[in-house]
C-alpha positions in Angstrom: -43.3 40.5 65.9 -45.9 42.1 67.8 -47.4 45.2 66.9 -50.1 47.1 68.6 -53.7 47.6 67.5 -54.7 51.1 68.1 -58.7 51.6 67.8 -60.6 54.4 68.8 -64.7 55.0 69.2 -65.9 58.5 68.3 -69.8 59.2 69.7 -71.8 62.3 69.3 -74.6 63.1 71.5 -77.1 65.8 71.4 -80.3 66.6 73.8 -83.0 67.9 72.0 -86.6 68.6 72.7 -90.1 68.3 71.4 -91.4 71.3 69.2 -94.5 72.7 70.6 -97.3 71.7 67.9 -99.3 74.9 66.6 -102.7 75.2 67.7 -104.9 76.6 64.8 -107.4 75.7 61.9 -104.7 73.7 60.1 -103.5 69.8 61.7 -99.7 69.1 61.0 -98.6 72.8 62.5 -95.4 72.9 64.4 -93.8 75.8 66.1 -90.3 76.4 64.8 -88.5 79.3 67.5 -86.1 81.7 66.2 -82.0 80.8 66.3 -83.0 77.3 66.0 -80.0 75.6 64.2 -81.6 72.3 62.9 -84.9 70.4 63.7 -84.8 66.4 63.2 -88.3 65.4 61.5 -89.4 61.8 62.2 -92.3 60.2 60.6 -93.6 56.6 62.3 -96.5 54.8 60.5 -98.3 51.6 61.5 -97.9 49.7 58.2 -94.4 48.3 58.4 -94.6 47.9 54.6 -95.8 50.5 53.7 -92.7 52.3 51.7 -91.5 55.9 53.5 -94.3 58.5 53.1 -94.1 61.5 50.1 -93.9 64.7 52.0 -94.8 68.7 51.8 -93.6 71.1 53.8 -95.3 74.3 54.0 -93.0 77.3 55.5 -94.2 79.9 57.6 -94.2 82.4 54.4 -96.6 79.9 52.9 -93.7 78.7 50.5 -94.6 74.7 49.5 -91.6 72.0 49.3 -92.2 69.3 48.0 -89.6 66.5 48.2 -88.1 66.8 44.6 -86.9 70.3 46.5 -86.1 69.0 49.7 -82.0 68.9 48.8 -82.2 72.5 47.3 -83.9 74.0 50.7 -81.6 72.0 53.0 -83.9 68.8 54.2 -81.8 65.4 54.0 -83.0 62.1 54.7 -81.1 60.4 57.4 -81.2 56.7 57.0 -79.4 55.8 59.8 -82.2 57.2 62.2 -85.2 55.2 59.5 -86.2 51.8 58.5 -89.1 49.7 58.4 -92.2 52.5 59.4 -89.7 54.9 60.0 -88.3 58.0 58.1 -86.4 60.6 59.4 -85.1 64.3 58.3 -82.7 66.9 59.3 -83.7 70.0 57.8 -80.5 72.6 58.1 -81.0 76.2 58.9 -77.4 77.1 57.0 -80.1 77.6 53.6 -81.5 81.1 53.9 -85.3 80.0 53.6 -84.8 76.8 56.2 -86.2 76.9 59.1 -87.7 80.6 59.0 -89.1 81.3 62.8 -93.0 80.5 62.6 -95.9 77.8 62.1 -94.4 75.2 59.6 -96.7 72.1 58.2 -95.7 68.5 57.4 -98.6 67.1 55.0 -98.2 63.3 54.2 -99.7 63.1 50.8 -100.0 59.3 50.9 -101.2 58.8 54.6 -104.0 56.1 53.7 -101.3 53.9 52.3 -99.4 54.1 55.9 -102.0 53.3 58.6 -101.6 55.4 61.3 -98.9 58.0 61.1 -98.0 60.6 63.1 -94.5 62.6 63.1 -92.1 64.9 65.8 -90.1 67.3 65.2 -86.9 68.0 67.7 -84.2 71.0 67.8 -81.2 71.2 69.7 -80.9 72.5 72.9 -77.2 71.8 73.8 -74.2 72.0 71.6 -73.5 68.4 70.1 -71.3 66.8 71.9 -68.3 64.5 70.8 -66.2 61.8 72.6 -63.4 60.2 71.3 -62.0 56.8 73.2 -59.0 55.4 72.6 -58.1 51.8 73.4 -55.1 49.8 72.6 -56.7 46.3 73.4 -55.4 44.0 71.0 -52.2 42.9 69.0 -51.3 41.8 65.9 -48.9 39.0 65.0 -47.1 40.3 62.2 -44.1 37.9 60.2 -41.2 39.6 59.0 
């Protein structure tokens, strides 16, 4: 007997942009607008061996995080966007002090260990969009 195969693909896709970097006396600045949802933070360093960087965030409010409170202030490591020099973040808006409008700061407190780093910071700018495909390709040979 022959019974159908049913599998299905389901993709999200979101565009995002750039965050404007802050211009000031501090390096590290970027400019987080108001009603932003989420920002993706990715860190790229030259030493492919290097393990991923310790970070600090500094809020707008001058509030430090350090990343023993990164889960409490809604930052998560996303490993499917990181690997060898690579480390990336999603830092939620849902927690009250996340993502406050303003001049945040990414400090790398082991940057001589990384070789060159530098980091982005993206936001949305489109709802996410899903797609689901359905395809009933294949069949199974099944013994009764």
């Amino acid at each position: 007997m022959n019974l159908p195969n049913d599998t299905a693909t389901l993709s999200f896709s979101v565009r995002c942009e750039a965050l404007p970097w802050a211009l000031g006396k501090r390096a590290g600045g970027i400019q987080v607008p108001p009603d932003t949802p989420y920002i993706l933070l990715k860190v790229d360093w030259t030493k492919k061996k290097a393990a991923a960087p310790k970070l600090r965030l500094t809020t707008p409010g001058g509030m430090v995080v350090e990343e023993t409170g990164f889960a409490a202030f809604g930052v998560a490591p996303m490993p499917e966007l990181s690997g060898p020099g690579s480390a990336a973040y999603h830092v939620d808006a849902s927690n009250a002090q996340s993502l406050m409008p303003g001049t945040w700061y990414v400090d790398c407190l082991d940057a001589a260990l990384l070789g060159t780093w530098k980091f982005v910071a993206l936001r949305p700018v489109e709802p996410v969009q899903a797609k689901l495909r359905h395809d009933r390709t294949r069949t199974t040979n099944v013994e009764a």
